[in-house]
C-alpha positions as CSV (number, residue, x, y, z in Angstrom):
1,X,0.0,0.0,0.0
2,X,2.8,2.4,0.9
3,X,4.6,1.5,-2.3
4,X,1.3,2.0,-4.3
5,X,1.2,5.9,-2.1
6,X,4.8,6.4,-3.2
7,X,4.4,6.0,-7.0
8,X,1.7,8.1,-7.0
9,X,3.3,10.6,-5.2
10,X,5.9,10.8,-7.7
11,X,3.7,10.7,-10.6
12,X,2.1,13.4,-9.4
13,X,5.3,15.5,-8.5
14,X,6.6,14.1,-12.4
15,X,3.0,15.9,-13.8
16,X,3.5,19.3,-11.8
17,X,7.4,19.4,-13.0
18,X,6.3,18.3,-16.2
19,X,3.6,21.2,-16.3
20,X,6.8,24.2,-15.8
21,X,7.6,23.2,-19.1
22,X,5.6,25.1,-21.8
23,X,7.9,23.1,-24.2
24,X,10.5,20.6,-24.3
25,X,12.4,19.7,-27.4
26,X,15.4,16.9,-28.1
27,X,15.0,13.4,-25.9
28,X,18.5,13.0,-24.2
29,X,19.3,12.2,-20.6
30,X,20.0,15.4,-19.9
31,X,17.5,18.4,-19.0
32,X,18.5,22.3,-18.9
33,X,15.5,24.2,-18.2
34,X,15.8,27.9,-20.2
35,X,13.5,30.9,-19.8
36,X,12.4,33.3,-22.3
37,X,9.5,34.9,-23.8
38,X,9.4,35.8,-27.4
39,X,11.9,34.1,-29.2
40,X,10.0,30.6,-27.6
41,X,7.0,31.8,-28.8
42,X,8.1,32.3,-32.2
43,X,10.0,29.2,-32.7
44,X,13.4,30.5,-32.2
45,X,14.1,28.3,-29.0
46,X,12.7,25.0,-30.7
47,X,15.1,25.5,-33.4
48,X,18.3,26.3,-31.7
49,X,17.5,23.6,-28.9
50,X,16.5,20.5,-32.3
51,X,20.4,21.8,-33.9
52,X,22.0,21.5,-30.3
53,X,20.5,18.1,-29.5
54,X,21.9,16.7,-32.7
55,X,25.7,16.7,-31.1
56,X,24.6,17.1,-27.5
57,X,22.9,14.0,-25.4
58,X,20.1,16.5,-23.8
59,X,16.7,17.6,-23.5
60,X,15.9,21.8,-23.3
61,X,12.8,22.7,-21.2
62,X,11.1,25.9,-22.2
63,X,9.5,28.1,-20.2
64,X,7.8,31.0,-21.0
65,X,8.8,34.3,-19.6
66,X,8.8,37.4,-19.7
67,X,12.8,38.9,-18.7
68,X,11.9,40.0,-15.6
69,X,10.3,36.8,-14.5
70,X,13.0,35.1,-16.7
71,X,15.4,36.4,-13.8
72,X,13.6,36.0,-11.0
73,X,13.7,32.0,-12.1
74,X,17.2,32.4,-12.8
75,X,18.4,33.9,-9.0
76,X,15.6,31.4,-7.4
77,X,17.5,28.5,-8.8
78,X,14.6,27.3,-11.1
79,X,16.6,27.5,-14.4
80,X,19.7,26.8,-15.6
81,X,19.5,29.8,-18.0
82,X,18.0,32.6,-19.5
83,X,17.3,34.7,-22.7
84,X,16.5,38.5,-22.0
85,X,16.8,41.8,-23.1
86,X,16.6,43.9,-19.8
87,X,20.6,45.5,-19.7
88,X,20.0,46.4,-16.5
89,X,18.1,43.8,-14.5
90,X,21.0,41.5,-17.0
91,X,24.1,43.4,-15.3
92,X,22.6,43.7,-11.7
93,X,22.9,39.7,-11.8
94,X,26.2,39.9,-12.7
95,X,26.8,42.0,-9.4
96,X,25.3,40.6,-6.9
97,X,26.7,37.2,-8.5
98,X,23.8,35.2,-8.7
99,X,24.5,34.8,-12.5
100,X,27.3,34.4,-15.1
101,X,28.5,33.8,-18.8
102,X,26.0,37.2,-20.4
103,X,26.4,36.5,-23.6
104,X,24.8,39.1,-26.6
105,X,23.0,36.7,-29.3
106,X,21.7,39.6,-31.2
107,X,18.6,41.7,-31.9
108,X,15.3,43.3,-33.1
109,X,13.6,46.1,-32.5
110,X,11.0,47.8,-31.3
111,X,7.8,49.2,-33.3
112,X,5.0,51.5,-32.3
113,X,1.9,50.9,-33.7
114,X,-1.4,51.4,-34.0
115,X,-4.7,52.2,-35.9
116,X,-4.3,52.9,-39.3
117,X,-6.3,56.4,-38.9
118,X,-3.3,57.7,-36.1
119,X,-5.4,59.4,-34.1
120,X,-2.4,60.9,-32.4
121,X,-0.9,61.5,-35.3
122,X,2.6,59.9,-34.5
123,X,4.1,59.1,-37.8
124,X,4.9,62.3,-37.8
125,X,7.5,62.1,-34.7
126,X,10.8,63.0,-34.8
127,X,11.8,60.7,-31.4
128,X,10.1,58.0,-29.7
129,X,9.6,60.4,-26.9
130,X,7.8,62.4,-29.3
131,X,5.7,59.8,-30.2
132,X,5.2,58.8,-26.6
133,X,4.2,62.8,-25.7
134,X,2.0,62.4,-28.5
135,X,-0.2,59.6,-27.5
136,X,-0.6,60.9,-23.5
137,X,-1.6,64.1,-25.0
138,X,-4.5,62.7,-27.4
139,X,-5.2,60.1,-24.6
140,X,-5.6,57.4,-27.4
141,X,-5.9,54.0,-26.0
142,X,-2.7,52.3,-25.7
143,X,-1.3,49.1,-24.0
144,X,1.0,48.0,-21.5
145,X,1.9,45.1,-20.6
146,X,2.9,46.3,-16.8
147,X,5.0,42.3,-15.8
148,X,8.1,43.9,-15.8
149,X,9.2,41.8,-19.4
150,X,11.7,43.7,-21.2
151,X,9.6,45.3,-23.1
152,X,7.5,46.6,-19.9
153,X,11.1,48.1,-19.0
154,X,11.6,49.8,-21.8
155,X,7.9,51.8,-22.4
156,X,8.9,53.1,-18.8
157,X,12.1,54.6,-20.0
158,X,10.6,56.2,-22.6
159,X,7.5,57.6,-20.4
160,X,10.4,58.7,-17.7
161,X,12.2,60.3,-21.1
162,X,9.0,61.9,-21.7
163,X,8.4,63.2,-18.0
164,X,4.8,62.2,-18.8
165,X,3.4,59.5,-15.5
166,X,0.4,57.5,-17.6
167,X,-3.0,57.3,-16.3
168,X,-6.2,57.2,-16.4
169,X,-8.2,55.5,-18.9
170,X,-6.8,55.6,-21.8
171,X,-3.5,53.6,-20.3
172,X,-4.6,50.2,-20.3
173,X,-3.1,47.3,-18.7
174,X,-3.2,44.2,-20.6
175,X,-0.6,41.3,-18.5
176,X,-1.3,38.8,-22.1
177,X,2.3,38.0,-24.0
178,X,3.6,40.0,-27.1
179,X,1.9,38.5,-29.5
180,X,-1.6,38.6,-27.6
181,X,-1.0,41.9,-26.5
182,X,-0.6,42.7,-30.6
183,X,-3.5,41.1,-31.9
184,X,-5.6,42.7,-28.8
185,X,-4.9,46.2,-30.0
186,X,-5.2,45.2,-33.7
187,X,-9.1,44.4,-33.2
188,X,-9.7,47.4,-30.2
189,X,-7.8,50.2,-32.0
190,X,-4.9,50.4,-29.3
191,X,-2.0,51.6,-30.1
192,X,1.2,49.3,-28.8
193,X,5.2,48.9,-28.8
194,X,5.6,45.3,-30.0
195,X,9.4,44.1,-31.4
196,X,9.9,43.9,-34.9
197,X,9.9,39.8,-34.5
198,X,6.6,39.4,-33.6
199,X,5.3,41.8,-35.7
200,X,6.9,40.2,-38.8
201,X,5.4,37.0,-37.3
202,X,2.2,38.7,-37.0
203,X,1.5,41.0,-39.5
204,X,-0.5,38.9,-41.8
205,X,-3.2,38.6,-38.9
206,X,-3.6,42.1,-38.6
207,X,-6.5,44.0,-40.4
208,X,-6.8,47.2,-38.7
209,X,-3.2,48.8,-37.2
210,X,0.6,49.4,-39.1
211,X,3.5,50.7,-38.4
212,X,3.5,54.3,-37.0
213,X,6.9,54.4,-35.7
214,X,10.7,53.4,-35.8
215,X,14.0,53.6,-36.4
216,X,14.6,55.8,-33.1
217,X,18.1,54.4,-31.8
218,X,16.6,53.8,-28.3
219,X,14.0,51.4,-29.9
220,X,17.3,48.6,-30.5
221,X,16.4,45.4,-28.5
222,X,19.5,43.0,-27.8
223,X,18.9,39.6,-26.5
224,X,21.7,38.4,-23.9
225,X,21.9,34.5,-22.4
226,X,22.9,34.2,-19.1
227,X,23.1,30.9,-16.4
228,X,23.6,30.5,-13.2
229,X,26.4,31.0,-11.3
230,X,28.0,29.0,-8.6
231,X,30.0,24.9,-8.0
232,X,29.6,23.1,-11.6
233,X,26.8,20.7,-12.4
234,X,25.9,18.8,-14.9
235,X,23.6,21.8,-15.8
236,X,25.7,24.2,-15.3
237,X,27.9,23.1,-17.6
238,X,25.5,22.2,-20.6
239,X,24.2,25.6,-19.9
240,X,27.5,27.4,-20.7
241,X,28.0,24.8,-23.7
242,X,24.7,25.5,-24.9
243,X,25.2,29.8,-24.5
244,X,28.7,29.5,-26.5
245,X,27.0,27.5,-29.5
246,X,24.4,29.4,-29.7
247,X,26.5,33.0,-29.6
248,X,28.9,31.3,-32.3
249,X,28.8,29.1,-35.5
250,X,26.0,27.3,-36.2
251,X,24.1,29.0,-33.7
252,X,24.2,32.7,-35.1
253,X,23.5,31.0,-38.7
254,X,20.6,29.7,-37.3
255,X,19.6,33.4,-35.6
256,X,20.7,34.9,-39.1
257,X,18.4,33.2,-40.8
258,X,15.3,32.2,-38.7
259,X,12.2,33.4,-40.0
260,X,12.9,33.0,-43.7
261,X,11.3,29.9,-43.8
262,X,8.3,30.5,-41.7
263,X,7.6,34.2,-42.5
264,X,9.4,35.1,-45.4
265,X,12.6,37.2,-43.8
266,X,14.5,36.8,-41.5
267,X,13.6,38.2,-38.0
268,X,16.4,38.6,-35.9
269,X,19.8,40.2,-36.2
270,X,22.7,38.2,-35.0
271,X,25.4,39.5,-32.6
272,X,28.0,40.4,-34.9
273,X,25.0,43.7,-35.3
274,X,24.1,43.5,-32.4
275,X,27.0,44.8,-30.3
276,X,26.9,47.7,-32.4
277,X,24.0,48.4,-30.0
278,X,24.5,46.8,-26.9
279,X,24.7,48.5,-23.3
């Protein structure tokens, strides 16, 4: 009977492990579990974890996060590593030691958009801060994600850039994923800062919003892998294999040219561009 309460027990912690995972892809022996949000969500992961697993005995766990929640998992020790673009939250690990090995992997950027009509009339900016000043002032309905993602972090520079604090109405909080988030304020007429990746991935969906904006500097969005720091492990040690493949060789051909296939370009810059950038 006690045997028969045991396996249970550890089915049922096997099902609740199993259900961190949003993804896993290769079969090997060994699992690294790797936070991120967008580049999961639009197939990026699955492709650099199916080329790794050809020459490496493991299995890559994905779970989806936004960066900051991406490393909060990192400094609780619930994953081995991380893909983010938050600079700062990236080099505040690095101080307070709880991470290692930031590597840049490359970039995209970010895109304002909106209705098609521009009620705020922001294709006419000269600045994203412009554009920013431009929505507050019409009160147009626009969309934050307010989790603290990378992306979260950035709209709050450019508010603080702006000396504008949002509220009321028109600011609306909307906690869903990039790509929700996008086709949201496609069918309510929101406007909304989505990265260049998903909007590429995207675009076809959308009926009712374009482009307003870009090509501001401070809209350049470079991803960085870090792991944890600390004694080796097994982990620990696939981890740093798995951030050096894909920051060299095979894995920046794969970051080159991801998205051709599936969308038609390719939708991220590798690091060789991105360090042009990179703070």
């Amino acid at each position: 009977m006690l045997s028969k309460v045991l396996i249970t027990t550890l089915a049922l912690c096997s099902v609740m492990f199993a259900a961190n995972c949003t993804e896993r892809y290769g079969k090997g022996a060994l699992e690294i579990k790797l936070a991120t949000g967008s580049p999961g969500e639009l197939g990026l992961v699955k492709v650099l974890a199916e080329e790794f697993a050809k020459s490496n005995d493991i299995t890559l766990c994905w779970i989806k996060a936004g960066s900051g929640e991406s490393l909060s998992l990192l400094k609780n020790k619930e994953v081995d590593l991380i893909m983010v673009h938050a600079p700062k939250g990236e080099k505040e690990a690095l101080k307070e030691g709880w991470a290692s090995d930031r590597s840049l992997i490359g970039s995209n950027e970010f895109y304002i958009t909106g209705p098609k009509k521009d009620p705020a009339l922001i294709k006419d900016s000269s600045s994203v801060v412009e554009a920013y000043s431009r929505i507050a002032a019409k009160k147009a309905l626009f969309y934050t994600r307010a989790d603290n993602s990378g992306t979260h972090k950035k709209e709050l520079e450019i508010w603080k850039k702006a000396n504008i604090s949002p509220e009321g109405s028109w600011y609306t909080i909307n906690k869903d994923f990039m790509l929700a988030t996008l086709k949201k304020a496609d069918t309510t007429g929101a406007y909304f800062m989505t990265d260049s990746s998903t909007w590429v991935a995207a675009q076809k969906e959308l009926k009712n919003m374009k482009i307003l904006f870009r090509g501001d500097i401070f809209l350049v969005n470079t991803y960085n892998a870090l792991k944890q720091n600390g004694l080796e492990t097994p982990q620990k040690n696939m981890s740093a294999k798995f951030i050096e493949f894909v920051t060299k060789g095979d894995g920046q051909k794969v970051i080159r040219s991801f998205g051709k296939e599936l969308y038609g370009e390719a939708i991220y810059n590798d690091a060789e561009y991105a360090k042009k950038y990179d703070r």
